[in-house]
PDB file of N, CA, C and O in Angstrom, chain B, residues numbered from 101:
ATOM      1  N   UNK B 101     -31.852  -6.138  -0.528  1.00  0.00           N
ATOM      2  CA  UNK B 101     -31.465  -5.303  -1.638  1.00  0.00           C
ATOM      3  C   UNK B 101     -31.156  -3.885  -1.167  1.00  0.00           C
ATOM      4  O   UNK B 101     -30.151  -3.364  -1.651  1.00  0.00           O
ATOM      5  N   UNK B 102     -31.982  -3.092  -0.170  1.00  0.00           N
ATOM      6  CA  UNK B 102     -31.589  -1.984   0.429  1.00  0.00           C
ATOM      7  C   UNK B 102     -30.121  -1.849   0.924  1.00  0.00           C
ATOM      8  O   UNK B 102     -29.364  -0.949   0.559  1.00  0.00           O
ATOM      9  N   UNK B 103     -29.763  -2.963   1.901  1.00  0.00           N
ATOM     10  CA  UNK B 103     -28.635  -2.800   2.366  1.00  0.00           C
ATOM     11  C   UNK B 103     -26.975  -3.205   1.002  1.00  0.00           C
ATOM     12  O   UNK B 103     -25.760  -3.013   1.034  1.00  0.00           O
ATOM     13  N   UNK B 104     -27.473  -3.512   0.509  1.00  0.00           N
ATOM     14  CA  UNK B 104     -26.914  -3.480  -0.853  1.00  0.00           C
ATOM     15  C   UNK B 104     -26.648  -2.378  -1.925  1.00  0.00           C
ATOM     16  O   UNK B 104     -25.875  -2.408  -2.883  1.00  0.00           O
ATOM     17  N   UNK B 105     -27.514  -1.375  -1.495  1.00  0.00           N
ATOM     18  CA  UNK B 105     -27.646   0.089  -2.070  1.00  0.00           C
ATOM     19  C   UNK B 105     -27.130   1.327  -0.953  1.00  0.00           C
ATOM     20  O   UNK B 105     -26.802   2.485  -1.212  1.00  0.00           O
ATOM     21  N   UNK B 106     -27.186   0.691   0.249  1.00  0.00           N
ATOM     22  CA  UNK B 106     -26.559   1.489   0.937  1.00  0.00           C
ATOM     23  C   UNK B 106     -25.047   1.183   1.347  1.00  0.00           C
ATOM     24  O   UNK B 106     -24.382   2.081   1.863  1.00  0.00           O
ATOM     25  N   UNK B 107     -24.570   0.083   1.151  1.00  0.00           N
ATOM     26  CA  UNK B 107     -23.107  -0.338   0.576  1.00  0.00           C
ATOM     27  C   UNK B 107     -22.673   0.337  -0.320  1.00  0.00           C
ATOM     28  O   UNK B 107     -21.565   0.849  -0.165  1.00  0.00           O
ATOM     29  N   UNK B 108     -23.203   0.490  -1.198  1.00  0.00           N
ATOM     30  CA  UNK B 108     -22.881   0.555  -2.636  1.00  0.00           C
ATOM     31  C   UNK B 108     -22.164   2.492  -2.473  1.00  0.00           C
ATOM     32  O   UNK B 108     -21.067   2.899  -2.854  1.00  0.00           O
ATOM     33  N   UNK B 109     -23.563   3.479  -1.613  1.00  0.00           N
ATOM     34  CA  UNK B 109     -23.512   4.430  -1.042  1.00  0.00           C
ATOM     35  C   UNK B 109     -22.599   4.869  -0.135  1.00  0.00           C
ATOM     36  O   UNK B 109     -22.023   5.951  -0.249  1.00  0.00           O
ATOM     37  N   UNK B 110     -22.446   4.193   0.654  1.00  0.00           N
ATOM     38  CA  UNK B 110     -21.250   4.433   1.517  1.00  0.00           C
ATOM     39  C   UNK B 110     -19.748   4.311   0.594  1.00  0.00           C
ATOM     40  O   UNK B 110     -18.934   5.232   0.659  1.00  0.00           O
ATOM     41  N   UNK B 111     -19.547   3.368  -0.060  1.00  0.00           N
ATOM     42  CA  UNK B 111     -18.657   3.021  -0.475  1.00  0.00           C
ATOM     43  C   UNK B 111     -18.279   3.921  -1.294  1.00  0.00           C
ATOM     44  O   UNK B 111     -17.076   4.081  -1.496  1.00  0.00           O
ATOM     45  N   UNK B 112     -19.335   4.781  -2.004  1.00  0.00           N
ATOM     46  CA  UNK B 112     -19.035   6.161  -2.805  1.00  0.00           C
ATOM     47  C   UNK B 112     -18.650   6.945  -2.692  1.00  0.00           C
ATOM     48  O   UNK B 112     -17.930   7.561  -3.477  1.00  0.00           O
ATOM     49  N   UNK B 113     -19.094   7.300  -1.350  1.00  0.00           N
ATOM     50  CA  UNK B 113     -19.309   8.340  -0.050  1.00  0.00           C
ATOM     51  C   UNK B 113     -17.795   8.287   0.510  1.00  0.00           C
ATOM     52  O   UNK B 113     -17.186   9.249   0.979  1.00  0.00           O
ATOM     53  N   UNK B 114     -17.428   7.287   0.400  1.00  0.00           N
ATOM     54  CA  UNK B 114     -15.884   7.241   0.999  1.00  0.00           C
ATOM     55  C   UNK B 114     -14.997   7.145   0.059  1.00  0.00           C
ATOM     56  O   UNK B 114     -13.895   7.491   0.485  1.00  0.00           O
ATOM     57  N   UNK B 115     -14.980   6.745  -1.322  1.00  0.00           N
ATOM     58  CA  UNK B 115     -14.007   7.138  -2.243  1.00  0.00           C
ATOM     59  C   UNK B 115     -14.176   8.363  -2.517  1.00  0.00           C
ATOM     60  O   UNK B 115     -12.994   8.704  -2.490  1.00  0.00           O
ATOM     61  N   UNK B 116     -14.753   9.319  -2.768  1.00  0.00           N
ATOM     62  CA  UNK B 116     -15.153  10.440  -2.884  1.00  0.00           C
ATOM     63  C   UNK B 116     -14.394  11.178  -1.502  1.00  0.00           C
ATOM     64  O   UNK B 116     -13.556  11.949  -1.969  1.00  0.00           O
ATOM     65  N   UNK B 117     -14.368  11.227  -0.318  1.00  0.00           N
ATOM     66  CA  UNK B 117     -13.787  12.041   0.402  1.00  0.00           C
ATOM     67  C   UNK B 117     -12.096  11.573   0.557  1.00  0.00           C
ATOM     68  O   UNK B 117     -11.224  12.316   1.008  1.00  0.00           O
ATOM     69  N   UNK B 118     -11.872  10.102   0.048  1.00  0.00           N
ATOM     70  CA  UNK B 118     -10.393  10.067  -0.385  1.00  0.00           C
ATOM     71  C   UNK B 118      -9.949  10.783  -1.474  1.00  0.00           C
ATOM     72  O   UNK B 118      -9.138  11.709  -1.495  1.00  0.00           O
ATOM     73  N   UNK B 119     -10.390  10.407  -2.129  1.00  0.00           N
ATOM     74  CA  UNK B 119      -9.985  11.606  -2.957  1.00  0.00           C
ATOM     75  C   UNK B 119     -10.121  12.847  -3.112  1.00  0.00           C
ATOM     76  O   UNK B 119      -9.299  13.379  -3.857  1.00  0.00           O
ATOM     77  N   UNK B 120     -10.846  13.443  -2.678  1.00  0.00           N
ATOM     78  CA  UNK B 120     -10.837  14.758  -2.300  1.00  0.00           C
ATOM     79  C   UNK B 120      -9.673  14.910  -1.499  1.00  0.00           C
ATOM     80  O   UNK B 120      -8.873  15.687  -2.019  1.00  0.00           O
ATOM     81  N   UNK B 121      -9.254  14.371  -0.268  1.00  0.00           N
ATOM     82  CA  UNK B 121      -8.079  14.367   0.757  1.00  0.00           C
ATOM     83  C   UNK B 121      -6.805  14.150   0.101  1.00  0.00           C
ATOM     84  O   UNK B 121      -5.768  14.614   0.575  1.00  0.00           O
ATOM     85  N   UNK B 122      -6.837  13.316  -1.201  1.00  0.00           N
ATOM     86  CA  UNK B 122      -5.198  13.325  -1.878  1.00  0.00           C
ATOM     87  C   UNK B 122      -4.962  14.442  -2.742  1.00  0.00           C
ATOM     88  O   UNK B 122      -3.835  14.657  -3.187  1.00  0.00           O
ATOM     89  N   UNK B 123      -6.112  15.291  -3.057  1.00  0.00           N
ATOM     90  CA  UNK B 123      -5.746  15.952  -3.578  1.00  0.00           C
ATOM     91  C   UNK B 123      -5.433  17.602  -3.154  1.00  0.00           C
ATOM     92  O   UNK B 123      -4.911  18.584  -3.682  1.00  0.00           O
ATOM     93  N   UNK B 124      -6.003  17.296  -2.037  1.00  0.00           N
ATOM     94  CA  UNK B 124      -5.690  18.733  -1.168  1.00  0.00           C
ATOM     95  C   UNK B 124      -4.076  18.038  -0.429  1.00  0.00           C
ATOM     96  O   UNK B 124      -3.674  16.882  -0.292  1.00  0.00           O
ATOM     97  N   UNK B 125      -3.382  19.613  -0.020  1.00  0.00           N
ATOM     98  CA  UNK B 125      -2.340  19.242   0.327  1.00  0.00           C
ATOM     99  C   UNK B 125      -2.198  19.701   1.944  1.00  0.00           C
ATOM    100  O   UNK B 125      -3.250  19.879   2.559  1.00  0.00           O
ATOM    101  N   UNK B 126      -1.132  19.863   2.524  1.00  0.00           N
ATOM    102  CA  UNK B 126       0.009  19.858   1.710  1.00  0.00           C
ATOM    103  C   UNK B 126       0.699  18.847   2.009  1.00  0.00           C
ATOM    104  O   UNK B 126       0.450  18.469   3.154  1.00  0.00           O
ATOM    105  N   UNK B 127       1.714  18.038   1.306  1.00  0.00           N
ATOM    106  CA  UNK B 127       2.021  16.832   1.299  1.00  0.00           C
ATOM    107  C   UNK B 127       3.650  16.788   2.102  1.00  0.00           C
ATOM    108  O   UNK B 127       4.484  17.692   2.054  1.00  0.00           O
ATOM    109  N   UNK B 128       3.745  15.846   2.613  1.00  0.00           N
ATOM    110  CA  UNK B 128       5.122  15.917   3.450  1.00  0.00           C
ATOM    111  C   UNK B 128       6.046  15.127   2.515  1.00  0.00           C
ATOM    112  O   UNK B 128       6.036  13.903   2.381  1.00  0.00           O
ATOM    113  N   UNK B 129       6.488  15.609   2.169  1.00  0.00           N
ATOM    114  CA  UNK B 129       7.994  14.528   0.979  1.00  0.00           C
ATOM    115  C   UNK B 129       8.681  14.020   1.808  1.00  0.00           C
ATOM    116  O   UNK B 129       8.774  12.793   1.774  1.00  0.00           O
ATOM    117  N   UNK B 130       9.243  14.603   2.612  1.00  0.00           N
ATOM    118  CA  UNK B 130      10.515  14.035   3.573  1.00  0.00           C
ATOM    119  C   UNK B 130       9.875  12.740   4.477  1.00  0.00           C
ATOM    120  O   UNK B 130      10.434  11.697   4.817  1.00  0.00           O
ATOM    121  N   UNK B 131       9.049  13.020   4.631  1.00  0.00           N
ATOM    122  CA  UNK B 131       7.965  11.756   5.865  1.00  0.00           C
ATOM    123  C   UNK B 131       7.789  10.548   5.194  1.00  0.00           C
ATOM    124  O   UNK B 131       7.906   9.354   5.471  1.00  0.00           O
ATOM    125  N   UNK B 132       7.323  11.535   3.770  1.00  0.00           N
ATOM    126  CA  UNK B 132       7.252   9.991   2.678  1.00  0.00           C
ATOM    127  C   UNK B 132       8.193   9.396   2.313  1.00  0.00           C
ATOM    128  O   UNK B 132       8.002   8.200   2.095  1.00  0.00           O
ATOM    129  N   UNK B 133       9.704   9.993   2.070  1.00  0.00           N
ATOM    130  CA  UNK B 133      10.623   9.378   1.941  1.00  0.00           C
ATOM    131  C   UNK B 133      11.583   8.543   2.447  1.00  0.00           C
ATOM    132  O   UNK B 133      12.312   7.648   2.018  1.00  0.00           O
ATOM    133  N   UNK B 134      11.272   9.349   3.951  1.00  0.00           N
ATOM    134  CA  UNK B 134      11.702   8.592   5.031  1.00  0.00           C
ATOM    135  C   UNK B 134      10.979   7.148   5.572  1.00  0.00           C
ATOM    136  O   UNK B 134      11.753   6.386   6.152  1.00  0.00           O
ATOM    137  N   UNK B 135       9.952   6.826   5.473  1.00  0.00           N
ATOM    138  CA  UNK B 135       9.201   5.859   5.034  1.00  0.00           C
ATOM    139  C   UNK B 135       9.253   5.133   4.432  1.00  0.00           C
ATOM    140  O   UNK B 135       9.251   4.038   4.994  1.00  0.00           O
ATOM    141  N   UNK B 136       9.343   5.108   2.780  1.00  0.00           N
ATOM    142  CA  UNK B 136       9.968   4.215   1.650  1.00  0.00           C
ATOM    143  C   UNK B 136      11.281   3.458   2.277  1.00  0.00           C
ATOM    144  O   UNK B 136      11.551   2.258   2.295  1.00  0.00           O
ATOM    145  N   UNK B 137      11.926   4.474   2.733  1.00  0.00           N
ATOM    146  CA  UNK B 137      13.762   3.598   2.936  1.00  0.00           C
ATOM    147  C   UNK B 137      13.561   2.841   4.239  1.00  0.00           C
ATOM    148  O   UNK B 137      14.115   1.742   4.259  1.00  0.00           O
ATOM    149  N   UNK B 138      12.926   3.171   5.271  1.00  0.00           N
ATOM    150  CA  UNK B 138      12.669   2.294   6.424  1.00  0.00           C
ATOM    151  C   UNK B 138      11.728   1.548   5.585  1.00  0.00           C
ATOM    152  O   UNK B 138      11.441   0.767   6.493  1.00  0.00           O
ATOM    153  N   UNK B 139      11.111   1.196   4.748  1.00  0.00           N
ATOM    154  CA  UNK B 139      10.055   0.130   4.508  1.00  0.00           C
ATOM    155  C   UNK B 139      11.266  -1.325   3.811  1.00  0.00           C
ATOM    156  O   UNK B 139      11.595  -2.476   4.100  1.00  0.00           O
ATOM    157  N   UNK B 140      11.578  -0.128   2.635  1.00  0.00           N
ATOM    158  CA  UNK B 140      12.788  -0.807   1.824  1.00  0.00           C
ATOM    159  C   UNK B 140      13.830  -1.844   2.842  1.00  0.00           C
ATOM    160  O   UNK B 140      13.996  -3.062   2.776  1.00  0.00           O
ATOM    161  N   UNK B 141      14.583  -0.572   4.017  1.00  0.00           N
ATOM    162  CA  UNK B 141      15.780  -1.030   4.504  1.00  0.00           C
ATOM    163  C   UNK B 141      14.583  -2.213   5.480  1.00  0.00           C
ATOM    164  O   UNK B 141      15.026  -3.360   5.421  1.00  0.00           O
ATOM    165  N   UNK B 142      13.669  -2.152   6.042  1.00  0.00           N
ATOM    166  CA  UNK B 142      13.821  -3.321   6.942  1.00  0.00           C
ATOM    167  C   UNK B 142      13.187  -4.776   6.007  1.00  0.00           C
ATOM    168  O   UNK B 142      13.298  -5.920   6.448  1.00  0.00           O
ATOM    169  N   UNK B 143      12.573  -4.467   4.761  1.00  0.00           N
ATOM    170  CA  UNK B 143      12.340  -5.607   4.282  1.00  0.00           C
ATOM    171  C   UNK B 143      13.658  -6.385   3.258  1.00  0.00           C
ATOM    172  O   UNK B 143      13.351  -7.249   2.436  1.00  0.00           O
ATOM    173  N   UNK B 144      14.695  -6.065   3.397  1.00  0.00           N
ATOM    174  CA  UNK B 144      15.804  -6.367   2.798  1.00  0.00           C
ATOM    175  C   UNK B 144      16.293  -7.985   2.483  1.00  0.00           C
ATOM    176  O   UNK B 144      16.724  -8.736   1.609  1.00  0.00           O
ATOM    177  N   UNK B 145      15.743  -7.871   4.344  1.00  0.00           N
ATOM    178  CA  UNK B 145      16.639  -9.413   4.990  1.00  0.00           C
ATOM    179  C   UNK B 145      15.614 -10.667   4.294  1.00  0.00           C
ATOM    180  O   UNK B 145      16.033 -11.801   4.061  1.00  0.00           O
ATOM    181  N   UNK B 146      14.291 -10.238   4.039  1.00  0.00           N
ATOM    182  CA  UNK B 146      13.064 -11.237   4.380  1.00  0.00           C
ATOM    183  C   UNK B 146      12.918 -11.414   2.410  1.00  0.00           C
ATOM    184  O   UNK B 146      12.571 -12.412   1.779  1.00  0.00           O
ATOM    185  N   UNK B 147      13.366  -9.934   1.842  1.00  0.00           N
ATOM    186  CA  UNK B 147      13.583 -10.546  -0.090  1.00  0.00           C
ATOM    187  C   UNK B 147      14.715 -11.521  -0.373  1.00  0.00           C
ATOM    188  O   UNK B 147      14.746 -12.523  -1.087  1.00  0.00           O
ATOM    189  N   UNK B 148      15.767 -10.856   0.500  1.00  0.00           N
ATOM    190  CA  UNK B 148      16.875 -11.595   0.167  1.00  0.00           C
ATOM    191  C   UNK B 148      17.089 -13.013   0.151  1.00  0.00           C
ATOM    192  O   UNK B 148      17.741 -13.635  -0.688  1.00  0.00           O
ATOM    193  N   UNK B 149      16.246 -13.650   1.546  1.00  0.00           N
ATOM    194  CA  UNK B 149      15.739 -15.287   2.181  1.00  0.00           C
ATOM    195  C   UNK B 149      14.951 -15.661   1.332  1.00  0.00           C
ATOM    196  O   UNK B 149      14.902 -16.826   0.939  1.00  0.00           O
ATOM    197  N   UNK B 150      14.186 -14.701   0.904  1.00  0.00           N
ATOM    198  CA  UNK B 150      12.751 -15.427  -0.510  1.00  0.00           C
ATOM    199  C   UNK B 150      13.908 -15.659  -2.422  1.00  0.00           C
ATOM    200  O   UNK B 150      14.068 -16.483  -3.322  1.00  0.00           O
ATOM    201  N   UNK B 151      14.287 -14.528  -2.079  1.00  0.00           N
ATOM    202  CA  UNK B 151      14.922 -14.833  -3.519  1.00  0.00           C
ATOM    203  C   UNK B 151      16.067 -16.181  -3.324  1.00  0.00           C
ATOM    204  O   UNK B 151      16.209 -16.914  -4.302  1.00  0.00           O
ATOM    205  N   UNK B 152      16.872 -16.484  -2.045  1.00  0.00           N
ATOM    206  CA  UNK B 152      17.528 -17.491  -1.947  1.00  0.00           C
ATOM    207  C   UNK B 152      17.133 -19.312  -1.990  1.00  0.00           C
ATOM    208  O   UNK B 152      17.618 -20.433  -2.149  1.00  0.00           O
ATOM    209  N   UNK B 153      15.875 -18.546  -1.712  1.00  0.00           N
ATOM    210  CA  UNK B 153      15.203 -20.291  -1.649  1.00  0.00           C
ATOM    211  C   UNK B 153      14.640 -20.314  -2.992  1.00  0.00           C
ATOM    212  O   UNK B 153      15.145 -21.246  -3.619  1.00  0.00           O
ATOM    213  N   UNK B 154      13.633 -19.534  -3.814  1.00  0.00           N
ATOM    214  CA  UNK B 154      13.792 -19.819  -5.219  1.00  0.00           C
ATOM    215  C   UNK B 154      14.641 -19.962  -6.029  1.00  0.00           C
ATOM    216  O   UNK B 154      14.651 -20.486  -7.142  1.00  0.00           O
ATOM    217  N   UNK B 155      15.533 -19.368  -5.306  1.00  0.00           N
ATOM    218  CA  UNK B 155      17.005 -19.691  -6.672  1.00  0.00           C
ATOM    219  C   UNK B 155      17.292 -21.539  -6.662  1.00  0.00           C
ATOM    220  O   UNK B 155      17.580 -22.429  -7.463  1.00  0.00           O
ATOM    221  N   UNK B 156      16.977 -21.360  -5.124  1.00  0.00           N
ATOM    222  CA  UNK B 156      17.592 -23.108  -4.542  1.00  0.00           C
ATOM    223  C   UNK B 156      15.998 -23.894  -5.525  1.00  0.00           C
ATOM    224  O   UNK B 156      16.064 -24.999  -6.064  1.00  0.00           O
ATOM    225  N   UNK B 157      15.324 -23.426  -5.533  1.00  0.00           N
ATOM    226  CA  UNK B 157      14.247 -24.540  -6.230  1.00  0.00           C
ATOM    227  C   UNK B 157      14.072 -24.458  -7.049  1.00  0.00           C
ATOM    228  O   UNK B 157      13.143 -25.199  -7.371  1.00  0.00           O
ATOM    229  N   UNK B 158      14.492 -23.828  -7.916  1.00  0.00           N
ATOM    230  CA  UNK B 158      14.681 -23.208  -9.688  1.00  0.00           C
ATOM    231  C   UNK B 158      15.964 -24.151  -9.879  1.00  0.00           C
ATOM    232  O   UNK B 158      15.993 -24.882 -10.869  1.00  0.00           O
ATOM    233  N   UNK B 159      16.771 -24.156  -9.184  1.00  0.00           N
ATOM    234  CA  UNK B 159      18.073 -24.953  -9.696  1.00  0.00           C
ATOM    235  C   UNK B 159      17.713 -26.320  -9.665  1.00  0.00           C
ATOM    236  O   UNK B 159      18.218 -27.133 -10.440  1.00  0.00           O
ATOM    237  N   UNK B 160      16.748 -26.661  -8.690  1.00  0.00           N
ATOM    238  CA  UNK B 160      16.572 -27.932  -8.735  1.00  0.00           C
ATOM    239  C   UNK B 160      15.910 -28.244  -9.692  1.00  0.00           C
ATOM    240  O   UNK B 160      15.640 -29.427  -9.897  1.00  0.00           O
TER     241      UNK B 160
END
C-alpha cells in the first residue's frame, strides 16, 4: 500500500512540474510548425495506403 502512495506522489510531483513548464515560456512557433508539416508531410504516404485499403474493404 505504501508503494502505492508513493506512485500516486510521484505521479503528482510530475504533473505538477509539467505544467508548470507549459506554462512558462518562451515558446518556439516556428520549431513547432516546422514539426507539424514534417510530421504531416512524411505521414502522407502511410494515410493515403490506409485510406486505400478501407475504401477497397468498404466496397466489398
Amino acid at each position: 500500500m505504501t508503494a502505492f502512495f508513493y506512485e500516486i506522489g510521484g505521479l503528482t510531483s510530475f504533473s505538477k512540474d509539467f505544467f508548470k513548464q507549459l506554462a512558462k515560456g518562451p515558446f518556439e512557433f516556428k520549431e513547432l510548425l516546422r514539426q507539424c508539416y514534417n510530421t504531416g508531410n512524411r505521414s502522407l504516404f502511410l494515410v493515403g495506403v490506409t485510406g486505400f485499403i478501407l475504401g477497397l474493404v468498404f466496397t466489398l
